[in-house]
N, C-alpha and C positions, 0 to 999 in steps of 0.2 A: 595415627598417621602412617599411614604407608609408607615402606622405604625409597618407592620411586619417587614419590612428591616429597618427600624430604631433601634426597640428593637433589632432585629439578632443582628443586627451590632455592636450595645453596649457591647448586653453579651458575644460576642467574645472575644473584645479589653479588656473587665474587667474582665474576665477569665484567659486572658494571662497575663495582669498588677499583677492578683494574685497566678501567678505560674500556672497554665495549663499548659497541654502538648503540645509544641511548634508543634510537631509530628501531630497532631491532623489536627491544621490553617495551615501548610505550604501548600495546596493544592490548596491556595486561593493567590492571587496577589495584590496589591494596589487598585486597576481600579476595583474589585470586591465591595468594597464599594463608597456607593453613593455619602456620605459626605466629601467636600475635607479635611475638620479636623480628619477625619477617614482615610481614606486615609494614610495620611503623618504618622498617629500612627502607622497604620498597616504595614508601609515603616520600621518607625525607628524599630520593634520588631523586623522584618525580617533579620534587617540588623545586629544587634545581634547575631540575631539566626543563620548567615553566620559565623561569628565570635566567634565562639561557647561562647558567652558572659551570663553573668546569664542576665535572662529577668525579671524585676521587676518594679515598678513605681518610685524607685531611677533612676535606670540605665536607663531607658527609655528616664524619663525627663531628665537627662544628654545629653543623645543621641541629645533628640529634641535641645537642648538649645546650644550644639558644632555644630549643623548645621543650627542654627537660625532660626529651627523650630518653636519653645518654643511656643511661644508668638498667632500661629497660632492655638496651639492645647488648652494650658492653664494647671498650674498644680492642678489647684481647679478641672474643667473639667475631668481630668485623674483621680480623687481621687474619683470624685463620679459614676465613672463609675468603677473601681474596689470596690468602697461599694454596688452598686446597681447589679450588674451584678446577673444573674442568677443562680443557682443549678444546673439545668439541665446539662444533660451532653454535655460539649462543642461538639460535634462532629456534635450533631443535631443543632447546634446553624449554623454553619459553613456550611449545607447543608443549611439551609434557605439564608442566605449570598449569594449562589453559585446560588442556584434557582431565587431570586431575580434578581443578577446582569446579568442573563442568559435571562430572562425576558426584561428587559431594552435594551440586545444586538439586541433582536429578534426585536422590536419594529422599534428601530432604521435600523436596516438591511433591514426590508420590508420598512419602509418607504424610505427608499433609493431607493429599487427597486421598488417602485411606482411610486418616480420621474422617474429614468431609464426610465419606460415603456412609462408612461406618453413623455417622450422625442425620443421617437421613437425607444429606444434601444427594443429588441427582448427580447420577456417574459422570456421563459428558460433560455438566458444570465445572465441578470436580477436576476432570480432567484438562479442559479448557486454562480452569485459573491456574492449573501446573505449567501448562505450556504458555501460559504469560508471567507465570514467575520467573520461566527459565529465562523466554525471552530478553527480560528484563534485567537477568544478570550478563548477557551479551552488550546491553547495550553504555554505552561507555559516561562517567562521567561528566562534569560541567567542562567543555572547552573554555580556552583563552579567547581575548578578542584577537586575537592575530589568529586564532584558529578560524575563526567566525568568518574575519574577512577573506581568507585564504579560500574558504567554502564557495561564497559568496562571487569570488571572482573567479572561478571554477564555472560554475551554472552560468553566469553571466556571458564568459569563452564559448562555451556547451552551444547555449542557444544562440547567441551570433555565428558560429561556426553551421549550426541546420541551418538559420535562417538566408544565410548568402549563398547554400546552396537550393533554398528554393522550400525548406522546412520551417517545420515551427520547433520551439522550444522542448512540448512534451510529442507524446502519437498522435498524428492526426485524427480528428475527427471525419475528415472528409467533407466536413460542410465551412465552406471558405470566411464564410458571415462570423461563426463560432469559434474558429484556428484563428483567426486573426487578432481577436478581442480577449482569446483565451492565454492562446500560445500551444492551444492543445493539450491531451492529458498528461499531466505531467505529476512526479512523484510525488507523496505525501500530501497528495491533495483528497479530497470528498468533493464528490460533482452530486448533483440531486436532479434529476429529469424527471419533470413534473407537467402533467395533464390529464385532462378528463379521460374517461373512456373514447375511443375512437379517434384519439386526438395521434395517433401512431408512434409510442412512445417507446413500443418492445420494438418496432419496425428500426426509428432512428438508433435505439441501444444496438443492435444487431447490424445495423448498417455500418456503422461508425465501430464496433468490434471487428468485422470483417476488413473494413479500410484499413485497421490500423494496423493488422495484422498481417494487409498484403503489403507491406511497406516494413515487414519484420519485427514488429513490437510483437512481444509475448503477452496474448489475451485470455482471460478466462472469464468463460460466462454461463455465470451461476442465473439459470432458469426456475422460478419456481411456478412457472405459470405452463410452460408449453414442457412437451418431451421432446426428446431428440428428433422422432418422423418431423413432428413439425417443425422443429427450428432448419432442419437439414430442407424440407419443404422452402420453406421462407428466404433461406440461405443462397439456393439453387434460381428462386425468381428475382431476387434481387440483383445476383450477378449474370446468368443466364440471359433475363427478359424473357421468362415466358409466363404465363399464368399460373400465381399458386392455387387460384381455385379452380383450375382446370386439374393439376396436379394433384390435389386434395380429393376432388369427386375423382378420378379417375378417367378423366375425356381422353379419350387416343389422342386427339390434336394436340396435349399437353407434353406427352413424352414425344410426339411426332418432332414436334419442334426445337428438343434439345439441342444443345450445340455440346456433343461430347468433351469438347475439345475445351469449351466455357466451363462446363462444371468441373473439371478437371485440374482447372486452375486452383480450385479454391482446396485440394485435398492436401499438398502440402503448407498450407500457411500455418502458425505457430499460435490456431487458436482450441480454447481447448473449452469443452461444453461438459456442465454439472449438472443432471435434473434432478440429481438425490438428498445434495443439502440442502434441510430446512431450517436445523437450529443454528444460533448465533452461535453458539459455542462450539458448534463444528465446520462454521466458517470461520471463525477465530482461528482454529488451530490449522486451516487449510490453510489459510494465509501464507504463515513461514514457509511451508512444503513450496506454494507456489510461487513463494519471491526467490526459494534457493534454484528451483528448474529453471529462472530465467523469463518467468510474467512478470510486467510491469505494468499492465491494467485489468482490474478486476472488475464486471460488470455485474450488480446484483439487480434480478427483476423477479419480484418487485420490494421494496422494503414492507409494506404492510402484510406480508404474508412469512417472512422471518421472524419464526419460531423462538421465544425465551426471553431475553431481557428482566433487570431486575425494576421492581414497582409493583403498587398494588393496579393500579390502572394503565389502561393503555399506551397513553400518552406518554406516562413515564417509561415504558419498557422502551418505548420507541427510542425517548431520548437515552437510554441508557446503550442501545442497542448503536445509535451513531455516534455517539463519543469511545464506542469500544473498537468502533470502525476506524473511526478519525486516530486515533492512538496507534491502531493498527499499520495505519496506510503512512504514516511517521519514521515507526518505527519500522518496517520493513521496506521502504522506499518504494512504496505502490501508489497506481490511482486509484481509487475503487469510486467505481462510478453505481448512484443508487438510482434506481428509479420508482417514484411514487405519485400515490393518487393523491387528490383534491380531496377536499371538503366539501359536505353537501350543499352549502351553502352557493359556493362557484358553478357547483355543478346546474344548480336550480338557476342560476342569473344569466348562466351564459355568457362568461364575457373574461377577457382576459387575468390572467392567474396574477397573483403576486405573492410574496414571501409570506403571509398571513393564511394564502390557501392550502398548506399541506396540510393534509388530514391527518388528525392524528398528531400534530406536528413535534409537541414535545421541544428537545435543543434543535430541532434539523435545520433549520434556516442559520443558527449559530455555529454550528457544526460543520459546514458545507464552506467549502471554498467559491464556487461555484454553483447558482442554481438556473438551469434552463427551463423553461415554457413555452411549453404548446399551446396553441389554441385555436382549434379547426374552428373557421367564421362561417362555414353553410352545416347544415343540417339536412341537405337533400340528399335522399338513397342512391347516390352515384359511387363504381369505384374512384374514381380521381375527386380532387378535393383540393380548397385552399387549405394551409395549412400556417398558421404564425409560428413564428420561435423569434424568443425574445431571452435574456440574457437577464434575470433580475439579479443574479448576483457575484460579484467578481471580484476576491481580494486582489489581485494585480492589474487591473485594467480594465475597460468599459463598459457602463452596462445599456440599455436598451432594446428597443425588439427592430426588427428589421425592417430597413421602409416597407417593402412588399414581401406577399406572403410568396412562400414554396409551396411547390406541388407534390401533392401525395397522392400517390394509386396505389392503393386497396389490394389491387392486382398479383401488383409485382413487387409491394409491401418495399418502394423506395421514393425518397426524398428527392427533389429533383432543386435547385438553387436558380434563382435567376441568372442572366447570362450575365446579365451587367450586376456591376459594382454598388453592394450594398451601403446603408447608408443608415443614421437612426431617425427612428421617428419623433 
C-alpha cells in the first residue's frame, strides 16, 4: 500500500469520526479503500449516514461492536485516527482515495486482460471487458428509496421544465408524431429503427441526429454503411434542399444551387461522425470517451453489420451485442439509437413491420426501450414516396403508426410530416 493512499485513507475516516461532512465521502464506496480495517469503518459510517444517524466515534464504534465489527477495527485505532487526521479540506482527501483505488482497478483489469490475451482471447475483447470492469467499479452501489425518489423527481422537474418551454423530455427527434409519444431521446434508453430496404431508415437516423444536434444535444454517428463524402453529401440535401443525386453525379446545377450561407449552418453543431468502428468492443469502449466529451445520443447504423458479439450463431451475437448496448447506455447516461433490417419473411410479404420482424433478432425487441417502423406503401421508381412510421414499442407511452403516411424524397433524403396533427390508426 502506498503511503499516499494510506495517509488519504486515514484523513477521511478521521474527518468523518470528527463530524465532517458526510456530503463530502458519500461518492466513495467500501472497496474504494485498500485496508480491510478501513473498509469495514468506512461500511459502518455509510450505514449511519443511510439512516440519517449522527456519525461520531460514539456511534460508530457502537455500530462496529452490534455487528461484531468492533474488534476488527479497534477503539484505540479509531481515536487516533480522529486525533491525527488532517486539516485539509476533506474533499481533497477523498479525490486522492478515489484516484488511488482507480489506480489499483486499472492495474488489476490490464493484468487480467494480459492473461485474456496471453490465452488466445482476441486484444480489443480483452480490452473492451477492462474498460467495463473499470466502468463498473465507477459505478456506485444500491441507493435508498429516498434516493430513488429523489432521482425520480429530478427527471420529472427536467422534463416539465423542456416541455413548457416548447421541448421534450430527451433530444428531439424532429418528427412531432415520435417527440410527442416518446418524449424524445432520452438517457439510458435503446431505440431500434427498423425497416426494409428503401424504406429510409439511415435518411431518418441522420435526420433526426442532425435536429438534435441543432438544438445542442451532443450526437455521435457511428456509420457502418456510408463514409463521410456521403453522409456530408446527404447531410448537405437535407438541410440545404438541394439534390443529393445531383451532388453525387457531379451536375453543375447541384453546387450552382448551394446556399453557402445553409450549409454553413450545420458545421458548427455538436455532432460527431464515426465510419471506422466495426467491432462491438470498440464501440463499447468509445462509449465512456463519448459520454465524458458531452454526447448524449449515440446513433449506430446499422446493428447487423456490428462486428463481434458472444454466440455460436447469429442471432445470439446480436442479442449479446444489445444488452452490452443497453448496459452501456445505463450506465453512461446515453441514448444509443440502433438501426436495423427485417426478416426475410416481411421483406417477401410486403407489409407492415412488427416486433417479431427484426432480423436476426435475438433479445432486440427486449432490449429496446423504443422500437420504430418504416414502411414505404408504393413500390414505384419515383424519388418522393409515401413513407409509414409507426411506434411498435414504447416503455413510457404510446404506441401505434400514424394515421397518415409522411413523405419521403429520395432526393433530399428528408422526412417531411403532415401539417396537421397526427393521430393513431
Amino acid at each position: 500500500m502506498s503511503d499516499v493512499a494510506y495517509q488519504a485513507e486515514r484523513d477521511v475516516l478521521g474527518q468523518l469520526l470528527r463530524g465532517a461532512d458526510w456530503s463530502e465521502a458519500r461518492v466513495l464506496c467500501a472497496d474504494d479503500f485498500e485496508r480491510a480495517d478501513h473498509r469495514l469503518l468506512y461500511a459502518a459510517i455509510a450505514e449511519l449516514a443511510e439512516d440519517d444517524a449522527p456519525i461520531d466515534l460514539v456511534t460508530v464504534g457502537e455500530r462496529l461492536e452490534a455487528t461484531g465489527r468492533l474488534e476488527r477495527v479497534g477503539w484505540e485505532y479509531m481515536g487516533v485516527l480522529a486525533a491525527d487526521a488532517s486539516l485539509a479540506p476533506i474533499e481533497t482527501r477523498v479525490s486522492l482515495v478515489r484516484r488511488e483505488s482507480r489506480k489499483r482497478s486499472a492495474l488489476v483489469a490490464l493484468a487480467a486482460a494480459q492473461r485474456a490475451v496471453m490465452g488466445g482471447e482476441d486484444p480489443a475483447a480483452a480490452l473492451a471487458n477492462a474498460a467495463e470492469a473499470l466502468e463498473g467499479r465507477e459505478t456506485p452501489g444500491p441507493l435508498s428509496m429516498a434516493a430513488v425518489v429523489e432521482k425520480g423527481l429530478e427527471a420529472a422537474d427536467l422534463a416539465a421544465s423542456r416541455s413548457r418551454m416548447g421541448g421534450t423530455a430527451g433530444a428531439p427527434t424532429g418528427i412531432p408524431f415520435v417527440d410527442q409519444r416518446t418524449g424524445g431521446f432520452q438517457p439510458g434508453r435503446v431505440w431500434v429503427l427498423a425497416g426494409r430496404p428503401g424504406a429510409g431508415k439511415s435518411a431518418f437516423a441522420l435526420q433526426a441526429s442532425i435536429h438534435a444536434a441543432k438544438r445542442g444535444h451532443g450526437v455521435a454517428l457511428v456509420s457502418l454503411e456510408m463514409g463521410a463524402p456521403e453522409l456530408g453529401i446527404r447531410a448537405i440535401a437535407q438541410h440545404a434542399g438541394v439534390s443529393a443525386t445531383m451532388l453525387t453525379l457531379g451536375d453543375p446545377r447541384g453546387i450552382e444551387a448551394l446556399d453557402q450561407a445553409r450549409v454553413n449552418e450545420l458545421r458548427p453543431i455538436p455532432l460527431r461522425v464515426d465510419t471506422e468502428t466495426h467491432q462491438i468492443a470498440d464501440l463499447l469502449a468509445g462509449l465512456a470517451s463519448l459520454s465524458r466529451s458531452g454526447t448524449r445520443v449515440v446513433v449506430i447504423d446499422y446493428l447487423q453489420r456490428v462486428v463481434g458479439g458472444e454466440g455460436s450463431k447469429r442471432h445470439e451475437q446480436l442479442g449479446d451485442i444489445t444488452r452490452r448496448l443497453k448496459r452501456a447506455a445505463l450506465r453512461h447516461g446515453l441514448c444509443v439509437v440502433v438501426v436495423s433490417s427485417l426478416n426475410r419473411e416481411n421483406e417477401r410479404d410486403k407489409r407492415r413491420p412488427g416486433l417479431s420482424d427484426l432480423r436476426e433478432s435475438g433479445d432486440i425487441e427486449y432490449d429496446a426501450d423504443v422500437v420504430i417502423g418504416l414502411h414505404r406503401t408504393g413500390l414505384d421508381d419515383t424519388p418522393a414516396y409515401d413513407v409509414e412510421i409507426g411506434i411498435l414499442k414504447n416503455r413510457t407511452g404510446r404506441i401505434g403508426w400514424a394515421r397518415e403516411p409522411f413523405s419521403f424524397d429520395a432526393r433530399y433524403q428528408r422526412f417531411m410530416e403532415p401539417a396537421y396533427r397526427q393521430g393513431a390508426a
